[in-house]
C-alpha positions as CSV (number, residue, x, y, z in Angstrom):
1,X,-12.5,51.3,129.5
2,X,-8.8,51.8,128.0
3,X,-6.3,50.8,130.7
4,X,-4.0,53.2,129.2
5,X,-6.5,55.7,128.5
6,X,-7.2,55.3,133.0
7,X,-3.4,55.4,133.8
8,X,-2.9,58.4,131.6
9,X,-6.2,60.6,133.1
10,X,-5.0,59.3,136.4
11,X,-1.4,60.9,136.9
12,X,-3.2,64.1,135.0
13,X,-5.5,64.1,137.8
14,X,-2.7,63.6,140.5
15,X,0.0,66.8,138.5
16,X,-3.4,69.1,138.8
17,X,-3.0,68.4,142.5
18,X,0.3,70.8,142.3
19,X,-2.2,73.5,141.6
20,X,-3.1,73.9,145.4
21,X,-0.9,77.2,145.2
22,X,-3.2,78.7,143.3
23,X,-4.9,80.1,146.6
24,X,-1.8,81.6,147.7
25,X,-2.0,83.8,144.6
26,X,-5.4,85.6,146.4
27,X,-3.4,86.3,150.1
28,X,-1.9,89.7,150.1
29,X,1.8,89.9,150.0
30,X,2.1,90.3,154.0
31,X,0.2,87.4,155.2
32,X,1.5,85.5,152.2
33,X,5.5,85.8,154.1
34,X,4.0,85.0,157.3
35,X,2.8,82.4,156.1
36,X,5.7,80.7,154.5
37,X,8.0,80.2,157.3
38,X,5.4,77.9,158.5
39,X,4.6,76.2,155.3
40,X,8.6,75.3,154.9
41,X,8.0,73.6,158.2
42,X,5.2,71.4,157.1
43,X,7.6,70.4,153.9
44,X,10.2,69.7,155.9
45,X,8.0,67.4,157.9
46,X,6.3,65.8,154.6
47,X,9.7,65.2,153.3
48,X,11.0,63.3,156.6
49,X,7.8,61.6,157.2
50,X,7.8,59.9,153.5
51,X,11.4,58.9,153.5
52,X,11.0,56.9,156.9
53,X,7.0,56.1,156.9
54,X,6.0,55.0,153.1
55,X,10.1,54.9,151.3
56,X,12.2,53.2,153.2
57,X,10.0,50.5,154.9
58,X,9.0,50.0,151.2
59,X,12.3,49.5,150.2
60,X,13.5,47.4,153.0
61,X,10.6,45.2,152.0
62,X,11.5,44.9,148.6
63,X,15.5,44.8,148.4
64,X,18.0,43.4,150.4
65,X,19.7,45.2,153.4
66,X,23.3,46.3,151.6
67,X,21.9,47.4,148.1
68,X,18.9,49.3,150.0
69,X,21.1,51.2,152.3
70,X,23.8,52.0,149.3
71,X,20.8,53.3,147.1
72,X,19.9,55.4,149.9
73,X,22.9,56.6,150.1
74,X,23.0,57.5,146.3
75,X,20.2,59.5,146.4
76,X,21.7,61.7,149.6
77,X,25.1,62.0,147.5
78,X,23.0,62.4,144.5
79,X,21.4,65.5,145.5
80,X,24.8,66.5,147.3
81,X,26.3,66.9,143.9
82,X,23.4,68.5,142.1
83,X,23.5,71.4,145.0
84,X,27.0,72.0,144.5
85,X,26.6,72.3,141.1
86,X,23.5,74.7,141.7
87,X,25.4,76.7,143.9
88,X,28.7,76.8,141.6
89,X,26.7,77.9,139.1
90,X,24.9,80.6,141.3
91,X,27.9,81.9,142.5
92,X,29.7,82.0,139.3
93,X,26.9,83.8,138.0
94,X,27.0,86.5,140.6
95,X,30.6,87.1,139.9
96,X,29.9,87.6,136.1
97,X,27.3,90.4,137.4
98,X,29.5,92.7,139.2
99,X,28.3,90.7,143.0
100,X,25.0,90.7,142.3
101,X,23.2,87.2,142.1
102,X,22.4,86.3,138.6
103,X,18.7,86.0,138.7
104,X,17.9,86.1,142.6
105,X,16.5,82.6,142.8
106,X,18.0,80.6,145.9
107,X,19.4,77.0,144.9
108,X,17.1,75.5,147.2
109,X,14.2,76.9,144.8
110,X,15.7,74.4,141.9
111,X,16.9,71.8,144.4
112,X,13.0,71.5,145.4
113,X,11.7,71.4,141.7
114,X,14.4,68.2,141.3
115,X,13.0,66.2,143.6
116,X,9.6,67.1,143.4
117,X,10.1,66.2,139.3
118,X,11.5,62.7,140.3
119,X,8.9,62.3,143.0
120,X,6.6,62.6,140.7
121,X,8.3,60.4,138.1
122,X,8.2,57.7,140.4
123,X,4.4,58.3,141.6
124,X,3.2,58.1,137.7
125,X,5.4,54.9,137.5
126,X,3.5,53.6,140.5
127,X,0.0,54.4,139.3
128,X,0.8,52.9,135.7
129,X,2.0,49.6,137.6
130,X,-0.9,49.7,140.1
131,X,-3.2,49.5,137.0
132,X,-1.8,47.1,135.6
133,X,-2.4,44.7,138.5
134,X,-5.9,45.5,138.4
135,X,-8.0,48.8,138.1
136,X,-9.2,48.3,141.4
137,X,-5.6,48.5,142.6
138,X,-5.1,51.1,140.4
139,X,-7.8,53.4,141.2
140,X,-7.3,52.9,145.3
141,X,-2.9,53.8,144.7
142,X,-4.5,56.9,142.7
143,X,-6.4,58.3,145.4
144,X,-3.3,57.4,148.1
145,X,-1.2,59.4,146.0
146,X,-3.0,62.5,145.4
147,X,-4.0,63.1,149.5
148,X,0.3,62.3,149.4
149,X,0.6,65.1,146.9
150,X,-1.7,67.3,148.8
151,X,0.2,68.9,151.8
152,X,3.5,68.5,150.0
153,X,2.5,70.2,147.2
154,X,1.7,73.3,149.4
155,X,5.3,73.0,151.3
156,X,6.9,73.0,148.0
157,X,5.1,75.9,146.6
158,X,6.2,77.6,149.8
159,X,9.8,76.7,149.5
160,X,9.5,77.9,145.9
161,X,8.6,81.2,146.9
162,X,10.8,81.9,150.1
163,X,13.3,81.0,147.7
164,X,12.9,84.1,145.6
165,X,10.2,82.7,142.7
166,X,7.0,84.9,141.9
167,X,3.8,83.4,142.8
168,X,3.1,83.2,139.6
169,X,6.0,81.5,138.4
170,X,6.4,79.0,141.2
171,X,2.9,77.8,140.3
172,X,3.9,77.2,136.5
173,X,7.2,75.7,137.5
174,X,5.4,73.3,140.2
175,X,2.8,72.6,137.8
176,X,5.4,71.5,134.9
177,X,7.2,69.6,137.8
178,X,4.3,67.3,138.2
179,X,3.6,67.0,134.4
180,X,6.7,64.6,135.3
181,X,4.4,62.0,136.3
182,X,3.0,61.6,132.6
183,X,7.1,60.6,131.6
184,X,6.9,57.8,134.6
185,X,3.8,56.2,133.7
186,X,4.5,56.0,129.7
187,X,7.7,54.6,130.7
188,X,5.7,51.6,132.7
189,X,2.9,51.3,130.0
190,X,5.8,51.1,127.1
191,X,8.4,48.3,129.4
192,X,5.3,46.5,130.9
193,X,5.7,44.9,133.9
194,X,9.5,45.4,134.1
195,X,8.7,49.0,135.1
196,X,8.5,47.8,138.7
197,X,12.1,46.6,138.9
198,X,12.6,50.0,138.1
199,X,10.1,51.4,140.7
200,X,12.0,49.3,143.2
201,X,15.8,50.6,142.3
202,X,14.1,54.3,142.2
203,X,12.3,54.7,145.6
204,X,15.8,54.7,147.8
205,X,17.3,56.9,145.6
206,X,14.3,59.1,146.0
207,X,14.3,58.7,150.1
208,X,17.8,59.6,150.0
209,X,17.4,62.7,148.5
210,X,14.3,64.0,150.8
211,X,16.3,63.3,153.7
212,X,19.2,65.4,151.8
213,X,16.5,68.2,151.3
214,X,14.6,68.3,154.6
215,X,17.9,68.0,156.8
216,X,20.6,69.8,154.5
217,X,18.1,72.7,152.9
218,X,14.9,73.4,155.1
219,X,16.0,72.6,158.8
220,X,18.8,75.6,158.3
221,X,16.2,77.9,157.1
222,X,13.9,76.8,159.9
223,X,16.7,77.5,162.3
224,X,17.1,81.4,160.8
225,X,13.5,82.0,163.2
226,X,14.7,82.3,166.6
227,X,11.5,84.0,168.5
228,X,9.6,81.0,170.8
229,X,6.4,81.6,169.4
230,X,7.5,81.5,166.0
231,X,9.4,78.0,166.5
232,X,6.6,76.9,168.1
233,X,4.3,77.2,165.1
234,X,7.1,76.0,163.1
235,X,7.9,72.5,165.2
236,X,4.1,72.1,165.4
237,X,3.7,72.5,161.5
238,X,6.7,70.0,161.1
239,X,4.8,67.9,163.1
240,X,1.6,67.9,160.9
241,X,3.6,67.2,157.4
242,X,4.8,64.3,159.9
243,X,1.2,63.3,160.1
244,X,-0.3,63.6,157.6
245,X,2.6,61.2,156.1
246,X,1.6,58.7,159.0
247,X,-2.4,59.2,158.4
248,X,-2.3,58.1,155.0
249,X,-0.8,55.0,156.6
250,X,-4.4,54.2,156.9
251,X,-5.8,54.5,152.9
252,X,-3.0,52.2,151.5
């Protein structure tokens, strides 16, 4: 069968993943926001777990100490400077409309569609590279990367809609998110093997900006519950997005 033809029906396979939400849009509206508060939690977790479990031992593998650090530190001031931006633009949209915000959506919401979009980049890039090693190899990094995808997917549809999105748009704008993947594995199948350089420059940057997101964005919101048993469920769902990360340890 058509390596490209495998690659490309692979990283379709892994973006229909993001379509996990699609069982939030059955909960009623009350049991839906009780839910979320958790759900942030777990993506929080997710987002930690990758960055020090699968990213950064990666990279440290890969690239020497000073370059690996100072990409990781790229990607933290990376997504430093797109928030700013987000929340200029937020702001100076509110004052345009009299004090009101200027279409309700928290910058957090677009922050999280970012680096899910570049997370995904980097996992089609992987796949396509995977593939071309063998289709054994291929096939196997497919499967590790869609149980990845699966409990982060649900965090960030949850930090999509506790940051103002409809359900129904937050599942179209998560969805078109992982479309993102398709971009990184044509890029691979077009450069060849050269796409892994690429892979290897890419995965700090992308560590960086999780730890920016779980420790700049979601902690603070976390922090907003006070109640014990309510922090309980939430440091016990951090917990699991921290496991799960570890478990799949285990299938690569």
């Amino acid at each position: 069968m058509n390596t490209v033809f495998l690659i490309l029906a692979s990283v379709v396979a892994v973006s229909l993943v993001s379509l996990v939400g699609l069982f939030a849009l059955s909960l009623k509206e009350a049991i839906l926001r009780r839910a979320i508060f958790a759900l942030v939690s777990l993506a929080a977790g997710a987002l930690l777990g990758d960055a020090f479990i699968h990213l950064i031992p990666e990279t440290f593998e890969e690239v020497a100490p000073l370059p690996a650090s100072l990409l990781l530190i790229l990607g933290v001031l990376v997504f430093f400077i797109l928030e700013k931006f987000l929340h200029w633009h937020h702001y100076h949209g509110a004052e345009n409309a009299m004090g009101h915000r200027h279409d309700g959506i928290h910058p957090t919401g677009y922050m999280i569609l970012v680096s899910d979009g570049f997370h995904n980049f980097l996992d089609g890039m992987i796949i396509a590279a995977a593939y071309l090693v063998t289709i054994e190899v291929g096939v196997a990094t497919t499967i590790a990367v869609i149980l990845h995808e699966i409990p982060q997917e649900i965090g960030d549809f949850a930090v999509l809609l506790h940051s103002g999105f409809t359900r129904g748009r937050a599942l179209f704008l998560n969805f078109l998110s992982a479309l993102v993947a398709v971009l990184g594995a044509l890029v691979v199948i077009l450069v060849g093997e050269a796409g892994g350089g690429v892979v290897l420059l890419l995965v700090p940057v992308a560590a960086g900006g999780f730890l920016y997101l779980a420790s700049a964005d979601l902690i603070p919101e976390i922090h907003k519950t006070t109640d014990l048993k309510s922090s309980l469920v939430q440091f016990v769902a951090m917990l699991s997005g921290i496991a799960a990360m570890v478990a799949l340890l285990f299938f690569e």
